[in-house]
Backbone as numpy.savetxt, mean C-alpha at the origin, in Angstrom:
# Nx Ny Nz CAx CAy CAz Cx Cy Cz
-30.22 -14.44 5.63 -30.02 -13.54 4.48 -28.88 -14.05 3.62
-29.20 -13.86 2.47 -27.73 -14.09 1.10 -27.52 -13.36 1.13
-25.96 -12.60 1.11 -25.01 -12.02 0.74 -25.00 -11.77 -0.57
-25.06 -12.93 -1.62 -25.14 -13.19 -2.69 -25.93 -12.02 -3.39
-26.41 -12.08 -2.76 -27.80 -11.04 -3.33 -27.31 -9.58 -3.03
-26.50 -9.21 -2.57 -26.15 -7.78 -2.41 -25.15 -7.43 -3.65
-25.88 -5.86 -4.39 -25.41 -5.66 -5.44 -24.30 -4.77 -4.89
-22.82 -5.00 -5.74 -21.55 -4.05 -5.51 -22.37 -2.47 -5.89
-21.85 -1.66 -5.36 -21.96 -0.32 -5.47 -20.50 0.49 -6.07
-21.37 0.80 -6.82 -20.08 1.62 -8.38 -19.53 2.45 -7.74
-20.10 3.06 -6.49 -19.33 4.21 -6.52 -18.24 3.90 -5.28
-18.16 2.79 -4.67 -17.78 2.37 -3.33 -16.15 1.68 -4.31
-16.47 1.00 -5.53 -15.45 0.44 -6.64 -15.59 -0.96 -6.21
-16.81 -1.19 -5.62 -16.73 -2.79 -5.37 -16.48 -3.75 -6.24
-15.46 -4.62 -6.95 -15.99 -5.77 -7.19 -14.96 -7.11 -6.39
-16.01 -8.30 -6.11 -15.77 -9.14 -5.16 -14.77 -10.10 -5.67
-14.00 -10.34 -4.82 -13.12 -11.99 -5.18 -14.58 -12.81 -4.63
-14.42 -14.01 -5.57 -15.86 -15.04 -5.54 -14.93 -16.15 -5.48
-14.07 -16.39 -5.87 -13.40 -17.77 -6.51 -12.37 -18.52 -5.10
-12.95 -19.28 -4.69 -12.72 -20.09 -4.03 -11.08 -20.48 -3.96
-10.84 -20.82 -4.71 -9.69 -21.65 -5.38 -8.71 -20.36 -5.15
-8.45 -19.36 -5.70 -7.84 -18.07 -5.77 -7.75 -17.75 -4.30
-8.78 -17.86 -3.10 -8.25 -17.35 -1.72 -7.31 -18.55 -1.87
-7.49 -19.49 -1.83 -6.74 -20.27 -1.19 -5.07 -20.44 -1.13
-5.41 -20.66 -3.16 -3.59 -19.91 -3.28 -2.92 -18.81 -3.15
-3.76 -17.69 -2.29 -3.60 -16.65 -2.24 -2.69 -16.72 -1.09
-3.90 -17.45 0.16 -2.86 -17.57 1.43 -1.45 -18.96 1.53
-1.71 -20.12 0.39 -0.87 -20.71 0.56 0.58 -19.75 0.09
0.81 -19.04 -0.53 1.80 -17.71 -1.43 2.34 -17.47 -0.30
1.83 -16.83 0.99 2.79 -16.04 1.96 2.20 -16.91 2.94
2.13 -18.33 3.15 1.65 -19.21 4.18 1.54 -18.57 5.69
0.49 -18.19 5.71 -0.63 -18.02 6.86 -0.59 -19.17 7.66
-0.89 -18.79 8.81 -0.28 -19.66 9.68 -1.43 -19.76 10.96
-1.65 -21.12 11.91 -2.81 -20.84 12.80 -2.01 -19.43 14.01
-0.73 -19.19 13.79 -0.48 -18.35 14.86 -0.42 -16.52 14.40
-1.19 -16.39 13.28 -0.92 -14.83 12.34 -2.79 -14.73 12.97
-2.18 -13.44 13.16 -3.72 -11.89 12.99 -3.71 -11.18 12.30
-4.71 -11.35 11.63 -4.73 -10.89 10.55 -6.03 -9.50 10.69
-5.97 -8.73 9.47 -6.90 -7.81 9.70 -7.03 -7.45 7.66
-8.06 -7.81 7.47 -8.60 -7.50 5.64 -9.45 -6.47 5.94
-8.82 -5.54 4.94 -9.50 -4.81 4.42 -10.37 -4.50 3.51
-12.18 -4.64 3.57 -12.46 -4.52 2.37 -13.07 -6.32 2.32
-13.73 -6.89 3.12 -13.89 -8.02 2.83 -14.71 -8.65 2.42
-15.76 -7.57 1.45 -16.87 -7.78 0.58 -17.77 -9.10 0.71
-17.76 -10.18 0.17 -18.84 -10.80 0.39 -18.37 -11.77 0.79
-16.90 -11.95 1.92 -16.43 -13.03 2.52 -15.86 -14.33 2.09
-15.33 -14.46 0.56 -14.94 -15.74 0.12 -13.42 -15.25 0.91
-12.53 -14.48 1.11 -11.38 -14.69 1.29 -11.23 -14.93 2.96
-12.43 -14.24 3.68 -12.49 -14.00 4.79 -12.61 -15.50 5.47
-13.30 -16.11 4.58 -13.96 -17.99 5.05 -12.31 -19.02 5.31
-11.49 -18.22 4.30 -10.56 -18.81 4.28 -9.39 -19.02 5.18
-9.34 -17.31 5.76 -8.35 -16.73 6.69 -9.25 -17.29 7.73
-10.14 -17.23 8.15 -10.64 -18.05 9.25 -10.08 -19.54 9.30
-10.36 -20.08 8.62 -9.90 -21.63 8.52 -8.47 -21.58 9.20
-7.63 -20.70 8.67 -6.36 -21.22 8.45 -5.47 -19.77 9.55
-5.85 -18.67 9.93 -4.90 -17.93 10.83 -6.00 -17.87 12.30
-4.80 -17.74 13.40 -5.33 -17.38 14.87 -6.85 -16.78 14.72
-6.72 -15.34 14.39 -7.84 -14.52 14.68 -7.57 -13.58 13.21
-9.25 -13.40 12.66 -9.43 -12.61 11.48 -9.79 -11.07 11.94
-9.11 -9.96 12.16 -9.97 -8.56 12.22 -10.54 -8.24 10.54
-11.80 -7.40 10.36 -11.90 -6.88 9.21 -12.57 -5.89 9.24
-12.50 -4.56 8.53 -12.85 -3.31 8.42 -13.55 -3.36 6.86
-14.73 -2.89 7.35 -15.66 -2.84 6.30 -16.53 -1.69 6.06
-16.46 -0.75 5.03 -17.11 0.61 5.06 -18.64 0.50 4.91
-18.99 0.02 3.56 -20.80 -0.12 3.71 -21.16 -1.51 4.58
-22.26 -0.59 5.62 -23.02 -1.09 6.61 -24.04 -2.30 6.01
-24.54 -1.79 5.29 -25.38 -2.80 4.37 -24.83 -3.87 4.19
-23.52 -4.04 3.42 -22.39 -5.34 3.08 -22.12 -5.75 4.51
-22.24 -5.16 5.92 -21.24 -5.95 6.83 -22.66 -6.60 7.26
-23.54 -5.94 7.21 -24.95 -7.02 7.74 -24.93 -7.87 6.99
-24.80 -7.97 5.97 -25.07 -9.15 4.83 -23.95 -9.97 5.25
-22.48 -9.86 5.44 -21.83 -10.37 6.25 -21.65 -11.30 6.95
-22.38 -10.38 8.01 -22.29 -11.35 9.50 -23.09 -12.10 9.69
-24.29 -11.83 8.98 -25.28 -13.14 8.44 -24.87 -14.24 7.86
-23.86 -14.49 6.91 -23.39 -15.18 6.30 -22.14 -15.93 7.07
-21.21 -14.91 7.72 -20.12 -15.87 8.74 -20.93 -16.27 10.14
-22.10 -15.94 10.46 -22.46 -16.48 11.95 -22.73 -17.67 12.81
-23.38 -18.74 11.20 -23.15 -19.99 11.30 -21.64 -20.64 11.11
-20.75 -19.90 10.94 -19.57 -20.43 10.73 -18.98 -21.42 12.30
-18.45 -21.97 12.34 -17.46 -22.84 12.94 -16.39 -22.07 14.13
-15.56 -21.19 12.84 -14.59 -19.95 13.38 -14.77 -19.05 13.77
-16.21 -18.55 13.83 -17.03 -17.01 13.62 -16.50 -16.63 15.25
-16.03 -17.19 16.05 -15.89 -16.91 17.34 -14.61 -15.88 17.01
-14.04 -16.72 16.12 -12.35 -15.68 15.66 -12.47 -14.69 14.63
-14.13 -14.14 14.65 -13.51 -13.01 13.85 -14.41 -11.81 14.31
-13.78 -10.40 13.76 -14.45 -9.19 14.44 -14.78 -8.24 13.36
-15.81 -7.83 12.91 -16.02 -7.03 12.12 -16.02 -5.40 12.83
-15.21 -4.79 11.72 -14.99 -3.42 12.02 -15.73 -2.50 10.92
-16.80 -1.61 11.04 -17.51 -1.27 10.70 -17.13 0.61 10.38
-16.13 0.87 9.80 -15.77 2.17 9.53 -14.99 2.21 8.17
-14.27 3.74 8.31 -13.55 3.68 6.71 -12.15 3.47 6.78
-11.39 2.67 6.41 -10.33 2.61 6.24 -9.36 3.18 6.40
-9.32 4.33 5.79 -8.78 5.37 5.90 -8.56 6.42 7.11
-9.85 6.00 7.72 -10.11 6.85 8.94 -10.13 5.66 10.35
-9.23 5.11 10.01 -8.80 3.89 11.05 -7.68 4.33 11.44
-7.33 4.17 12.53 -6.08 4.27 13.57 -5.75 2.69 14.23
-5.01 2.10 12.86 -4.52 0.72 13.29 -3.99 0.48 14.78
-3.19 1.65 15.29 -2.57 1.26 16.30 -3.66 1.30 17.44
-4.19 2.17 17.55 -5.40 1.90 18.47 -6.64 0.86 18.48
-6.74 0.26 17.41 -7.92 -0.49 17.47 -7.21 -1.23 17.83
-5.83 -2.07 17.66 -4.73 -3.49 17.89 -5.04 -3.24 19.48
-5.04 -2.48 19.77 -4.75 -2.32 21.42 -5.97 -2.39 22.47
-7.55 -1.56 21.09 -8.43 -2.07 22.08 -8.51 -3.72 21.75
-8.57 -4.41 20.65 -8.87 -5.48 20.43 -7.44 -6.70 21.16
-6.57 -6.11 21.70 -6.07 -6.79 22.50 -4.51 -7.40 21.70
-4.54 -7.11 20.64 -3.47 -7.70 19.29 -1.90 -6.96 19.88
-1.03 -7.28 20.43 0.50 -7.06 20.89 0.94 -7.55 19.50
0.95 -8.60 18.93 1.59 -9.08 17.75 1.58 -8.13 16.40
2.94 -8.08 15.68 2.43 -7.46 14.27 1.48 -8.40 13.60
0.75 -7.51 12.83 -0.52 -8.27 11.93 0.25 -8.59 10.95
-0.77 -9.18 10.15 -0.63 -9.08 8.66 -2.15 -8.62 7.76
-1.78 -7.79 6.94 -2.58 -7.56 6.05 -3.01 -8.14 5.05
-4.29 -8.06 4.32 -4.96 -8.91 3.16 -5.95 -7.73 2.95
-5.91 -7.57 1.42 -6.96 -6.67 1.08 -7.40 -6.65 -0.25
-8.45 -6.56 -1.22 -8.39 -6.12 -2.41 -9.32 -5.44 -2.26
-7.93 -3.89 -3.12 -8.27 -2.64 -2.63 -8.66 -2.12 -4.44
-9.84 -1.18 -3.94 -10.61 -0.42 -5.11 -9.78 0.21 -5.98
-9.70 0.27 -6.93 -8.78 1.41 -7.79 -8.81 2.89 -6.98
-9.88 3.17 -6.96 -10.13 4.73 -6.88 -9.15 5.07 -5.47
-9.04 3.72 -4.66 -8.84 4.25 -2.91 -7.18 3.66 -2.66
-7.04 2.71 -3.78 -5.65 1.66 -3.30 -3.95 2.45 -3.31
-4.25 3.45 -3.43 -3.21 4.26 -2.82 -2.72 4.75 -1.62
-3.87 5.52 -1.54 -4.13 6.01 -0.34 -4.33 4.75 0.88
-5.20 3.99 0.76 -4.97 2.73 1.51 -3.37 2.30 1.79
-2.46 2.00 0.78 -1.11 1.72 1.20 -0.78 2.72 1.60
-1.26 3.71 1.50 0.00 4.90 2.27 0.00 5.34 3.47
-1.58 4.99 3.59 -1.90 5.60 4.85 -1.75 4.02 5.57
-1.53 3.11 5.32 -1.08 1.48 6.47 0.67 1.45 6.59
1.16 1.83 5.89 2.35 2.32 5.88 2.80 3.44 6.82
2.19 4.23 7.81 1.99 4.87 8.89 2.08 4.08 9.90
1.44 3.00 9.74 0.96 2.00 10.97 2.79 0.65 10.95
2.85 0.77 10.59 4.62 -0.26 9.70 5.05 -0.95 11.03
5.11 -0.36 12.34 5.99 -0.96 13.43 4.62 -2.17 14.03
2.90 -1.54 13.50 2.08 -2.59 13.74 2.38 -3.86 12.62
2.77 -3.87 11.74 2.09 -5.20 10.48 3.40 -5.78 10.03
3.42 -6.60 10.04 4.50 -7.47 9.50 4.80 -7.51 7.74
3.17 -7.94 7.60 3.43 -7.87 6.30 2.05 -7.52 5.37
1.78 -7.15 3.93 0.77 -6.64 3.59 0.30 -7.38 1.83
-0.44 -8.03 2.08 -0.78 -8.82 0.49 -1.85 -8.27 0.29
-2.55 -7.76 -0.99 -2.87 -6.48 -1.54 -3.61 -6.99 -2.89
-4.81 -7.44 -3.63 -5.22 -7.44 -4.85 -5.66 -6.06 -5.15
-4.53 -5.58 -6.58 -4.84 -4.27 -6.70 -4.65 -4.34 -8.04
-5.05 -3.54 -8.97 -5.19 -3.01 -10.37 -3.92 -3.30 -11.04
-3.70 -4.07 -12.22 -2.19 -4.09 -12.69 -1.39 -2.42 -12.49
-2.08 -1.59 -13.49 -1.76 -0.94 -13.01 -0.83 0.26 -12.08
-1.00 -0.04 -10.82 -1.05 -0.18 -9.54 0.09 -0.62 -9.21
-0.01 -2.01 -8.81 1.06 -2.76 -9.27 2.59 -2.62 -9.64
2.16 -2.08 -10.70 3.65 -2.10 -11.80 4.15 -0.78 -10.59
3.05 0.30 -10.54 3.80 1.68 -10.10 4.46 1.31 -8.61
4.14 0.68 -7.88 4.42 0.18 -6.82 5.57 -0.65 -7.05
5.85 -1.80 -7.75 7.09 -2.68 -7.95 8.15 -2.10 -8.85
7.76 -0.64 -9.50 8.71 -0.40 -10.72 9.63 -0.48 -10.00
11.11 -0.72 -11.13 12.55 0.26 -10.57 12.97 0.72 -10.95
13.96 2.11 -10.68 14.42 3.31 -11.86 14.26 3.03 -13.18
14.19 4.37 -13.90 14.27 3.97 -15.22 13.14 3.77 -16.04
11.75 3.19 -15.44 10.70 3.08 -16.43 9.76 4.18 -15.64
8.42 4.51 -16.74 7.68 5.47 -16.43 6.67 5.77 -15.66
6.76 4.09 -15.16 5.88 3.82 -13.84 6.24 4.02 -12.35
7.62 4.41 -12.99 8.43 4.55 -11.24 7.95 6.18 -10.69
7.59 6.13 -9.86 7.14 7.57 -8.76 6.97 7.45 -7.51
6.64 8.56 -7.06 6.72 8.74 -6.09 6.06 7.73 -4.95
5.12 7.40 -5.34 4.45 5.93 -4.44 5.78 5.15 -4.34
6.18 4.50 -5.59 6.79 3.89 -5.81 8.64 3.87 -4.86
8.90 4.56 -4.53 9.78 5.41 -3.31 9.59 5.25 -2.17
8.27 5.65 -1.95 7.42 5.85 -0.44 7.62 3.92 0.09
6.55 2.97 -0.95 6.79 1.85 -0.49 8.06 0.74 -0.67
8.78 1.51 -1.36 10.50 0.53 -1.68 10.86 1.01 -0.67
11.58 1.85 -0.02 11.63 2.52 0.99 11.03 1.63 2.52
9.76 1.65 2.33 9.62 1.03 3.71 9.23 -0.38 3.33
9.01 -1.14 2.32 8.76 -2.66 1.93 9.75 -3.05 1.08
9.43 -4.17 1.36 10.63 -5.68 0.01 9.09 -5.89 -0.85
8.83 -5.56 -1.63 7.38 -5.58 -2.44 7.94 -6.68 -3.65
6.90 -7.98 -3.90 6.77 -8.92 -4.80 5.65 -8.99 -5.82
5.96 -9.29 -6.77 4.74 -9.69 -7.71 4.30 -11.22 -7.36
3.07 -11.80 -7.07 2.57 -13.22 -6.70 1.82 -14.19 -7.94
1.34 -13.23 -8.28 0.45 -13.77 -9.39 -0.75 -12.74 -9.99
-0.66 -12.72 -11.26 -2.23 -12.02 -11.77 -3.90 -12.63 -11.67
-4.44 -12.20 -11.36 -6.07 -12.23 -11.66 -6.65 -12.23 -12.55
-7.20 -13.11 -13.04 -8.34 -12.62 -14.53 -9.62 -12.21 -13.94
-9.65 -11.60 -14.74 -11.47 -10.80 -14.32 -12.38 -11.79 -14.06
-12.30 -13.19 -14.57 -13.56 -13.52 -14.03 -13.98 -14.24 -12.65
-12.82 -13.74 -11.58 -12.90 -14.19 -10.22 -13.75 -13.32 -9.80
-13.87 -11.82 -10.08 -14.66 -11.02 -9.25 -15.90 -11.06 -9.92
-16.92 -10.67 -8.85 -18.45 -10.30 -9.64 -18.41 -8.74 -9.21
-18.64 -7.84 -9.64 -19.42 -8.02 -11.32 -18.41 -7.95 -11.64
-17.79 -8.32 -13.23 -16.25 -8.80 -13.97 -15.86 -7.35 -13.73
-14.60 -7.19 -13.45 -14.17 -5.99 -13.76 -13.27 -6.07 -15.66
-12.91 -4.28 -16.08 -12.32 -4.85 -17.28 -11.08 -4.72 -17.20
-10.94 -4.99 -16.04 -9.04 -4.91 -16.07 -8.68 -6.32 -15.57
-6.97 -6.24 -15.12 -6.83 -7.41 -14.59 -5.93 -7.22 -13.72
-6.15 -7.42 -12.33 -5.88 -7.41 -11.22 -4.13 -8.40 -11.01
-3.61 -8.01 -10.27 -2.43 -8.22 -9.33 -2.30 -8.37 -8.29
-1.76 -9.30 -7.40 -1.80 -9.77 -6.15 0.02 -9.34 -5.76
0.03 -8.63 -4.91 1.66 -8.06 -4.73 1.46 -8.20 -3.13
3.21 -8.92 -2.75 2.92 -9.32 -1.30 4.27 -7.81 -1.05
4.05 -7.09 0.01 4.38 -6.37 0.47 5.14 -6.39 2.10
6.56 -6.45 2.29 6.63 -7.36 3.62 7.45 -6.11 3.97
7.11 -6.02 5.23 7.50 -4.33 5.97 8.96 -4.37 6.48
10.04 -3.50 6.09 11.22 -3.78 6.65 12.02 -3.42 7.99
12.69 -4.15 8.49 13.15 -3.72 9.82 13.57 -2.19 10.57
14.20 -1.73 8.71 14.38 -1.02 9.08 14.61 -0.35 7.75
14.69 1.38 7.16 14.14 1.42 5.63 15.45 0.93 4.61
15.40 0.91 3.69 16.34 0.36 2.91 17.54 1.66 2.92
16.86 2.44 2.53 18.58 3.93 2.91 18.10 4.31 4.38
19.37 5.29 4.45 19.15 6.00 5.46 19.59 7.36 5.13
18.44 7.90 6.04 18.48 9.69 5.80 17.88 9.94 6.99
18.86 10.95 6.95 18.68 12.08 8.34 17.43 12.63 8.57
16.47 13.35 7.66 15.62 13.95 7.92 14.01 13.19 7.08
13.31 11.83 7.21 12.60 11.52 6.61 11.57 12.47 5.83
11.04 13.93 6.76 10.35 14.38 6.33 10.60 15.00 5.14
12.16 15.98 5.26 12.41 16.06 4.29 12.26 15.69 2.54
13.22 13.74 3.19 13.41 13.46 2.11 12.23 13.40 1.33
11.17 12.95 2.08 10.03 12.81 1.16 8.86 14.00 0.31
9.36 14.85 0.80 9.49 16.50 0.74 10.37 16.34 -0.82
10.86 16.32 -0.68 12.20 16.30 -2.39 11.76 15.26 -2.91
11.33 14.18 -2.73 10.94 12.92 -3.74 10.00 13.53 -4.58
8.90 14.35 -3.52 7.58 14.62 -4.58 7.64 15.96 -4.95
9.03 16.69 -4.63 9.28 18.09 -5.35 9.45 17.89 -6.92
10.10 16.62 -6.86 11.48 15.79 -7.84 10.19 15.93 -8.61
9.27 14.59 -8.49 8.36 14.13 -9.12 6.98 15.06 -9.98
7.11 16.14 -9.28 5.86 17.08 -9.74 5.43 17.16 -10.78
6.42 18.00 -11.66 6.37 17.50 -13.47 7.98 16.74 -13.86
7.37 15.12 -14.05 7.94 14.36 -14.47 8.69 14.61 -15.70
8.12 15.21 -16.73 8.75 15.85 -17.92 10.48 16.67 -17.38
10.04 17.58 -16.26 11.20 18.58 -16.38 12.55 17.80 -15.58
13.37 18.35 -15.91 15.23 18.00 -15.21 14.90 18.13 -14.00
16.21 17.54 -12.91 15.78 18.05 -11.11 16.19 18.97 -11.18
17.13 20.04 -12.00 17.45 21.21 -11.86 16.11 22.08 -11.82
15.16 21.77 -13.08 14.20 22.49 -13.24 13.23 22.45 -12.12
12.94 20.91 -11.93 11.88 21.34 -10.46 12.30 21.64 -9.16
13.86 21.52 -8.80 14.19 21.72 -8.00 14.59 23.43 -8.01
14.58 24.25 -9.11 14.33 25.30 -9.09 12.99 26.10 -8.65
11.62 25.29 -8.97 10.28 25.52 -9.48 9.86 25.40 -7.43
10.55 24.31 -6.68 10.16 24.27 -5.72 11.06 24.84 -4.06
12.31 24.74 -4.62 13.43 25.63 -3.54 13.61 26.42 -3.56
12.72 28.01 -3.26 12.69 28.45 -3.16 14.30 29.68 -2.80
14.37 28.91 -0.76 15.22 29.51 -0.83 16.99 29.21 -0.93
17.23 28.34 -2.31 17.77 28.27 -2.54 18.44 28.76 -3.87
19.23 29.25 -4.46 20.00 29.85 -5.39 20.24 28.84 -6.77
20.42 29.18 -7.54 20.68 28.31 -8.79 21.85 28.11 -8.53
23.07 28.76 -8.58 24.36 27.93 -8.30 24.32 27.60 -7.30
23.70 27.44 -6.26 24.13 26.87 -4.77 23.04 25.29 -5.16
21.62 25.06 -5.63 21.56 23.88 -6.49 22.12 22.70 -7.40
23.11 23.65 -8.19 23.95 23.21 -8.77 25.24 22.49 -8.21
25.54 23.05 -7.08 26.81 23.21 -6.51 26.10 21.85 -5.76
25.14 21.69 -5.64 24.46 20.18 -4.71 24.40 19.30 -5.13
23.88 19.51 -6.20 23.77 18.10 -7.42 25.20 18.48 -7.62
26.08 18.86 -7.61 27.12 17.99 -8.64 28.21 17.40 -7.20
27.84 17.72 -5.68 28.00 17.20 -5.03 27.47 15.93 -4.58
26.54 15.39 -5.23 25.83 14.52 -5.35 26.43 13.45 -5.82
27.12 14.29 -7.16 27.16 13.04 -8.16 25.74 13.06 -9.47
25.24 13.72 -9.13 23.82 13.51 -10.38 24.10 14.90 -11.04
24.08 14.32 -12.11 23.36 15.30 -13.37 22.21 15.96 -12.95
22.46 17.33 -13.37 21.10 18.33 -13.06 20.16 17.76 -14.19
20.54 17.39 -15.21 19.81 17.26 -16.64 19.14 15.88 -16.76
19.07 15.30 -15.67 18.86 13.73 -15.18 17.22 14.47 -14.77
15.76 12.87 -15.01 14.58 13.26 -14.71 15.11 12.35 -13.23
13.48 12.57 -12.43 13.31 12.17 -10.91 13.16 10.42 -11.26
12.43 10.33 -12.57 12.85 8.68 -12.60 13.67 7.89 -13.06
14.33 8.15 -12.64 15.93 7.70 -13.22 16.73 7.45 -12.13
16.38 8.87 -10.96 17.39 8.71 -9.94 16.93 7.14 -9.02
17.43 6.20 -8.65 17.90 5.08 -7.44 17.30 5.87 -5.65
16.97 4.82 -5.16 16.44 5.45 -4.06 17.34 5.54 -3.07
19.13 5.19 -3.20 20.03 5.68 -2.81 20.76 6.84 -3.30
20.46 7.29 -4.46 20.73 8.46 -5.36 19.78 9.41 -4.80
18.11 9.23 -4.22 17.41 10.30 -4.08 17.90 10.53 -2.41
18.42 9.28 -1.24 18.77 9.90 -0.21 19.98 10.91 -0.20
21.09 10.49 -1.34 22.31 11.30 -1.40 22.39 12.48 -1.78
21.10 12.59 -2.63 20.58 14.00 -2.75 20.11 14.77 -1.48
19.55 13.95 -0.94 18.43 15.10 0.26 19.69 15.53 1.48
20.87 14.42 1.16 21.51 14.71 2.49 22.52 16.38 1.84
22.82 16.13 0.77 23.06 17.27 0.06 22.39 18.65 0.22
21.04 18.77 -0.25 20.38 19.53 -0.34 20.20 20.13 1.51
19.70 19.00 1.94 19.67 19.69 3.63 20.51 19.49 4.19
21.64 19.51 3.70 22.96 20.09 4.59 23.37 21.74 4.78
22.53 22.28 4.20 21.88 23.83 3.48 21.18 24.59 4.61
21.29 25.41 5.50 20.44 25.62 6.61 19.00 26.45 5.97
19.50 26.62 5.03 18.03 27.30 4.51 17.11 26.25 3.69
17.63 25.19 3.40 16.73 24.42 2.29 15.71 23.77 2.77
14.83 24.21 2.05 13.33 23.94 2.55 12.36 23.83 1.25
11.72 22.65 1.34 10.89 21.70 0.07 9.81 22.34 0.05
């Protein structure tokens, strides 16, 4: 069977890396190595997959339509490497990295490779970002976009709450852009390749993670208003001068937006705010 011949599905947001040349400098960027396990997400019609075979230990890959992984494994079975690789046949999302590493035998952190759909590439990082003490590191073709909101830093209008979540637990790079005409069918945007490398340990520190991340996306709700305002709109049981009396223990301006504040400015806040026995996001 051709692969070739299998049409992307619009609603799945398929479109394929085809271009040969592009895996390659993809993995020479964060040099892959014969001793990395790797696990792609999303490995559509196998040009990147041919590659990571060549060149790391063992390939895992998770693939949602059944149709595409038959077309697939038809296509890697004559391979050479095909012994080193395992197709995973579910949704992404509804994967429990740490358990499959363990049935499939993987002790080592992975590394990730994926180009992820617009509609899903959020949620994809956020929810592998759960998994952090499994993966070493995470390279990602995703929507400019995307991208920018993920690499912003204070100050521009792309910075949010994603944007927090993965500075916070990654050292995130820009690698290089994509032109549309690597994927079939062309998409009309233009894609970004951002290497994402998981940190030892998070860049601040705060007492209560749940919290803080609790107040990041209180902060963030309506971007328009002051943190006084949403931090009014969402703390309930907290008091306007006893708010006040936090932020200016802080150091921040109440009259300051959520993108502006530094992601050492948003821990110095939370340690503020829940030093409060009642404060609750």
């Amino acid at each position: 069977m051709n692969p070739m011949r299998h049409h992307a599905k619009k609603k799945l947001g398929q479109h394929f890396l085809v271009d040969g040349n592009t895996c390659r400098r993809l993995i020479r960027s964060v040099n892959v190595s014969r001793d990395d396990v790797v696990l792609e997400v999303g490995p559509g019609r196998g040009a990147l997959t041919q590659v990571l075979l060549e060149t790391a230990a063992r390939v895992l890959a998770v693939e949602v339509d059944q149709e595409l992984a038959d077309w697939l494994l038809a296509k890697l079975s004559a391979e050479e490497e095909s012994k080193k690789f395992k197709l995973i046949v579910e949704d992404i999302l509804k994967t429990d990295i740490d358990a499959r590493l363990q049935v499939e035998g993987v002790e080592e952190r992975i590394r990730l490779f994926g180009n992820l759909p617009y509609n899903i590439a959020t949620a994809v990082i956020q929810h592998m970002i759960r998994f952090r003490s499994r993966i070493r590191d995470m390279t990602f073709m995703l929507q400019r976009e995307v991208a920018d909101r993920i690499l912003s830093p204070p100050g521009n209008k792309q910075y949010g709450y994603l944007s927090v979540v993965v500075q916070y637990h990654c050292e995130g790079r820009k690698l290089f852009n994509l032109p549309p005409g690597v994927f079939r069918p062309i998409p009309k945007v233009t894609s970004t390749v951002v290497h994402l490398k998981v940190r030892d340990r998070p860049v601040v520190e705060v007492e209560d993670e749940t919290f803080f991340f609790q107040l990041v996306s209180a902060l963030f709700a309506e971007r328009r208003k002051t943190l006084l305002n949403n931090l009014k709109r969402s703390a309930q049981p907290l008091h306007l001068d006893e708010i006040e009396n936090r932020l200016s223990q802080a150091g921040i301006e109440p009259s300051r937006r959520a993108e502006t504040l530094s992601l050492e400015e948003f821990a110095q806040l939370a340690h503020h705010l829940n030093a409060h026995p009642g404060a609750r996001i």
